[in-house]
C-alpha positions in Angstrom: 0.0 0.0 0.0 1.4 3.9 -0.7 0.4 6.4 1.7 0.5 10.1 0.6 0.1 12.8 3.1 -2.0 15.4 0.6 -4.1 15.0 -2.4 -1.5 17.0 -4.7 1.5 14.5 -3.6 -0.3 11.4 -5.5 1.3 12.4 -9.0 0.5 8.8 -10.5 -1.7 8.8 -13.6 -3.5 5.6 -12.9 -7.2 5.7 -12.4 -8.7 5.3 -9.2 -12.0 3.6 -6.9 -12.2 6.1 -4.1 -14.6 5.9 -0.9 -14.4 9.1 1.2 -14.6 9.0 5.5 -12.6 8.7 8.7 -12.8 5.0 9.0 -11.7 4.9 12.8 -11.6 1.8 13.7 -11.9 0.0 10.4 -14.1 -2.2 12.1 -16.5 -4.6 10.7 -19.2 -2.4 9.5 -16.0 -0.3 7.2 -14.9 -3.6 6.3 -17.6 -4.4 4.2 -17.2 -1.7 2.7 -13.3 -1.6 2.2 -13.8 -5.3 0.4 -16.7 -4.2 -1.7 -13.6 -1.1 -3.0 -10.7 -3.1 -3.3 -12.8 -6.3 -5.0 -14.2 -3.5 -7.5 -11.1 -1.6 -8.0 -9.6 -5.1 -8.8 -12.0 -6.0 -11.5 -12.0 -3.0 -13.7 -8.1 -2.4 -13.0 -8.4 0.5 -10.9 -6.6 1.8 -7.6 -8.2 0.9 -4.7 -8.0 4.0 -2.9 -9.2 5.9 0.6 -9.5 9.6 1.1 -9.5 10.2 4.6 -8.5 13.5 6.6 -6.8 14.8 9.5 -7.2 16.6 11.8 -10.3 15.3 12.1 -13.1 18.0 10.8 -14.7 18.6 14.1 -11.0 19.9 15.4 -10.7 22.4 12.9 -14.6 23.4 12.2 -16.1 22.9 15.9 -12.6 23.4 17.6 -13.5 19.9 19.6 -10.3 19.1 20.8 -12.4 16.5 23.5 -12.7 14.4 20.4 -11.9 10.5 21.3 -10.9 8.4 18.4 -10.3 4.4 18.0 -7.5 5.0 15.9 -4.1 6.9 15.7 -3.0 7.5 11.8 -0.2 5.0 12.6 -2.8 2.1 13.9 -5.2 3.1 11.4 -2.7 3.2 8.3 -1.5 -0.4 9.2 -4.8 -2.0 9.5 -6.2 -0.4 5.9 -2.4 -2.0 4.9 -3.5 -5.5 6.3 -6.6 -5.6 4.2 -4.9 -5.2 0.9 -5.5 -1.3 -0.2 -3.9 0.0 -2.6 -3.5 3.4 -1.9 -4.0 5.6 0.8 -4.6 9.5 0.8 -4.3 11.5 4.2 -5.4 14.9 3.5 -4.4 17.7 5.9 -7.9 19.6 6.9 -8.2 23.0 7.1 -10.2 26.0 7.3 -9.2 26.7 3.5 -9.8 23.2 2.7 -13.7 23.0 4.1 -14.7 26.2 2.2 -14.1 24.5 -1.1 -16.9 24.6 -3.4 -18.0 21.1 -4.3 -17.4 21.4 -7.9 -13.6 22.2 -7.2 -13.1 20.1 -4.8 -14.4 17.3 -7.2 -13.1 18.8 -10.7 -9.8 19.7 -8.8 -9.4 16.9 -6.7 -11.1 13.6 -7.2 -10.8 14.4 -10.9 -7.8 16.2 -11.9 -5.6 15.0 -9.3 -6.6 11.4 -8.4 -7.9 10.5 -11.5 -10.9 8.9 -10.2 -13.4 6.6 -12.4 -15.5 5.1 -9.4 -16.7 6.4 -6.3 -18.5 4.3 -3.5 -20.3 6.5 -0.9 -23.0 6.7 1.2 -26.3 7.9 0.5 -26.2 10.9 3.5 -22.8 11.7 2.1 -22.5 15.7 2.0 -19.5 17.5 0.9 -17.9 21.1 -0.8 -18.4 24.6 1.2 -21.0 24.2 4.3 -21.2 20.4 2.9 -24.0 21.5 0.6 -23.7 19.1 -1.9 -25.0 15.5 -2.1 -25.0 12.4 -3.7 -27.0 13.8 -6.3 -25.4 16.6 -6.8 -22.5 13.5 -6.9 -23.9 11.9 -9.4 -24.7 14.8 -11.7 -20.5 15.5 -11.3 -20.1 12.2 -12.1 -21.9 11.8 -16.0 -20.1 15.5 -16.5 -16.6 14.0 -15.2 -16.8 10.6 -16.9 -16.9 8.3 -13.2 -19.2 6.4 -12.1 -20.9 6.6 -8.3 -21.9 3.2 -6.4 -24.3 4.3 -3.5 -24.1 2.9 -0.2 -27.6 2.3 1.2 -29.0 3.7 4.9 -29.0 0.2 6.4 -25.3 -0.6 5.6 -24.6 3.1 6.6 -26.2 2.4 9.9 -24.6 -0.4 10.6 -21.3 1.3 10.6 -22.6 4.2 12.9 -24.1 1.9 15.2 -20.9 -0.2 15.8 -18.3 3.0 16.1 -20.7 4.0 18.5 -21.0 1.1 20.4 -17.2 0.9 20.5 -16.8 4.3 22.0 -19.3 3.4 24.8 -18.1 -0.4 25.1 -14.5 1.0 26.0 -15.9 4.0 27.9 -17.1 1.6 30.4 -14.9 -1.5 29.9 -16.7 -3.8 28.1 -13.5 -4.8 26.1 -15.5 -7.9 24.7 -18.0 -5.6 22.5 -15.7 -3.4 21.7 -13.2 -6.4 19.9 -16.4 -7.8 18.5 -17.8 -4.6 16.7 -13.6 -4.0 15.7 -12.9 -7.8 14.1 -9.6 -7.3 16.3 -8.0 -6.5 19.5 -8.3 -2.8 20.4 -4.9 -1.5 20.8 -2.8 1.1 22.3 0.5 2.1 20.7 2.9 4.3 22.2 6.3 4.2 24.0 7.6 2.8 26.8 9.3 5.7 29.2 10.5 5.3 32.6 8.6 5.1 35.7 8.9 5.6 39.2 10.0 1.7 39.6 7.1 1.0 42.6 6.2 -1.7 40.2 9.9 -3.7 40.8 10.2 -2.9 44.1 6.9 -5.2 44.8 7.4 -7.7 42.3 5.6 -6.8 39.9 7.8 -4.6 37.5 6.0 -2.1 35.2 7.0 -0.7 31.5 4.9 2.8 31.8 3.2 3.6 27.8 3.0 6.6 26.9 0.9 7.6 24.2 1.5 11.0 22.6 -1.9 11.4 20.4 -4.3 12.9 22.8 -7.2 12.1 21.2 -6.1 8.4 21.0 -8.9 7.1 23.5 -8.2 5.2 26.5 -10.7 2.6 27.8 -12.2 3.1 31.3 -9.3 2.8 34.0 -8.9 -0.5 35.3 -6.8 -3.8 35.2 -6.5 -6.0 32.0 -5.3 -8.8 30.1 -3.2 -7.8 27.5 -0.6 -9.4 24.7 2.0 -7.2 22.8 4.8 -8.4 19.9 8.3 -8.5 22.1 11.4 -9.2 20.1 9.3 -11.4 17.8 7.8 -13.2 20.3 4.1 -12.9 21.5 4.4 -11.9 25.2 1.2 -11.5 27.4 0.6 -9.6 30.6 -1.8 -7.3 32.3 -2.1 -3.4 32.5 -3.3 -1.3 34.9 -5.2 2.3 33.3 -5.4 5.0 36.4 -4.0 6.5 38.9 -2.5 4.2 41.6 -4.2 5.5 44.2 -2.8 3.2 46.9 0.3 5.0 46.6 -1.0 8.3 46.0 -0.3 8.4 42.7 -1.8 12.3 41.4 -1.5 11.4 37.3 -2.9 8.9 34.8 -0.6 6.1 33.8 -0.9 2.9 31.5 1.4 0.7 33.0 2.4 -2.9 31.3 3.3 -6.0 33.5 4.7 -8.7 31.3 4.7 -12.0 32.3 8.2 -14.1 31.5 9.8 -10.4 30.0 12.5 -8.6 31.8 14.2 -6.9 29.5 14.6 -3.3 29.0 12.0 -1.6 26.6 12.6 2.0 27.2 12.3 3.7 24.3 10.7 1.3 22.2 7.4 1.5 20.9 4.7 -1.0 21.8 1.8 -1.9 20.1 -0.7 -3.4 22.9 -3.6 -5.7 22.2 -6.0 -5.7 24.9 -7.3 -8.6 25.5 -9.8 -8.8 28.5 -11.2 -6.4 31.8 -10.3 -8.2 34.9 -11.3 -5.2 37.4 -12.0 -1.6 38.1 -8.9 0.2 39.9 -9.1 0.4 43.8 -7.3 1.7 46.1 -6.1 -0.9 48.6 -5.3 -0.3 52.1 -1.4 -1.3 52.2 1.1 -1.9 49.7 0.9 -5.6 51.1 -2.8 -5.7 50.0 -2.6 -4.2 46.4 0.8 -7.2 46.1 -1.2 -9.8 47.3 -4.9 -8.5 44.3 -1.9 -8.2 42.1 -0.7 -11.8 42.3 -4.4 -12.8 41.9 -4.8 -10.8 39.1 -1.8 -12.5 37.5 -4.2 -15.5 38.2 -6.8 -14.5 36.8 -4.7 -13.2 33.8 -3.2 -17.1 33.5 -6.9 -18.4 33.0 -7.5 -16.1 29.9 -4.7 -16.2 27.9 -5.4 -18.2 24.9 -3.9 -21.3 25.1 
């Protein structure tokens, strides 16, 4: 797959199949979709391609910088990879971007620049300045332009909606299980691995600390759970506390990594981390004694729902 950071950077002359969105998640309401592109692109020899942007439109237009996503570009960019697209476009939005008319942005863009001979999109799709354009307007672009548009109908549109929604709230309030279902995968964090205070070692129970530097990555509900990341080529599993480790006072959020059978130094590196499971919300305990002995449990716990 090529990624291309702007519309103007894709300098290739070969025609394109283009669906338009944020896809975060790619779960399995996108998927369909994504398959239907790529297996059409394939048949009339076109380049399967996805025009997303970023920032995301609410932070430039609405300035909604509370704005929780499923996906960093990274995580995002390797899953559309695994699926077998062809191309991927990452537009920068802007102010001068959204006030676009719709004929420019799809005579100067879609047409002109990505060569495009078949769009998929859905029905409520609305685009140009103050999105006051349509799919009919779409299609009328489309006999003047020489491409073709395949509609995507309300209940498939839905279905999408439904399940990014559902994720949000699933991993909101912990419900990890939902959340992989509605994905087709593990939700994931990815970030690096930066030093601690070492509390973790000092018990037993030694920590590599994530940090995440895309704050609008979101975090699931804090909490303690099983979780399996790619060590040195090796799967490795462990568990993760999300919070504040309030048993020792702790005053800021941390995602903090136990790894079972690892003790090697990962500072520095960057993780990807497949959650797995929710064993427990985060308590505060009333010794150190106490939260070593829920934590060996927890291990436990963790041993009983690893896949075998």
């Amino acid at each position: 797959m090529v990624t291309v950071q702007s519309i103007s950077k894709y300098d290739k002359l070969h025609p394109t199949a283009i669906t338009i969105g944020t896809f975060d998640g790619v779960h399995i309401g996108h998927r369909e979709i994504l398959e239907r592109l790529i297996k059409t692109a394939a048949a009339l020899n076109l380049k399967s391609t996805v025009l997303t942007f970023f920032p995301h439109p609410r932070m430039v237009l609405q300035k909604d910088t509370n704005i929780k996503l499923l996906n960093t570009i990274a995580e995002k960019t390797k899953i559309l990879e695994a699926l077998g697209l062809d191309l991927l476009i990452i537009h920068p939005f802007t102010q001068e971007f959204s006030r676009l008319s719709a004929t420019e942005f799809v005579r100067d863009n879609l047409v002109n620049q990505l060569h495009t001979k078949k769009i998929i999109i859905g029905y409520d799709h609305r685009f140009g300045r103050n999105r006051n354009a349509n799919i009919t307007d779409l299609r009328a672009f489309g006999s003047t332009f020489n491409f073709e548009v395949e509609e995507i109908s309300a209940q498939e549109i839905d279905a999408v909606s439904v399940s990014s929604t559902k994720i949000r709230k699933a991993l909101e309030a912990g419900d990890i299980a939902t959340a992989n279902t509605y994905l087709g995968y593990n939700y994931m964090l990815t970030g690096s691995i930066q030093k601690g205070k070492g509390l973790g070692r000092q018990i037993g129970f030694p920590t590599a600390n994530l940090h995440i530097p895309e704050t609008y990555k979101l975090v699931p509900k804090n909490g303690v759970y099983v979780v399996q990341s790619n060590l040195m080529g090796k799967t490795v599993f462990g568990m993760m506390n999300i919070g504040y480790n309030p048993t020792v006072e702790g005053k800021e959020k941390t995602i903090e990594i136990n790894f079972f059978d690892f003790d090697q130094d990962l500072y520095g590196q960057e993780l990807q981390i497949d959650i797995l499971h929710r064993i427990r919300d985060e308590h505060k305990f009333e010794s150190v004694e106490a939260l070593k002995r829920q934590l060996e449990k927890d291990k436990q716990t963790s041993f009983s729902l690893i896949p075998k």
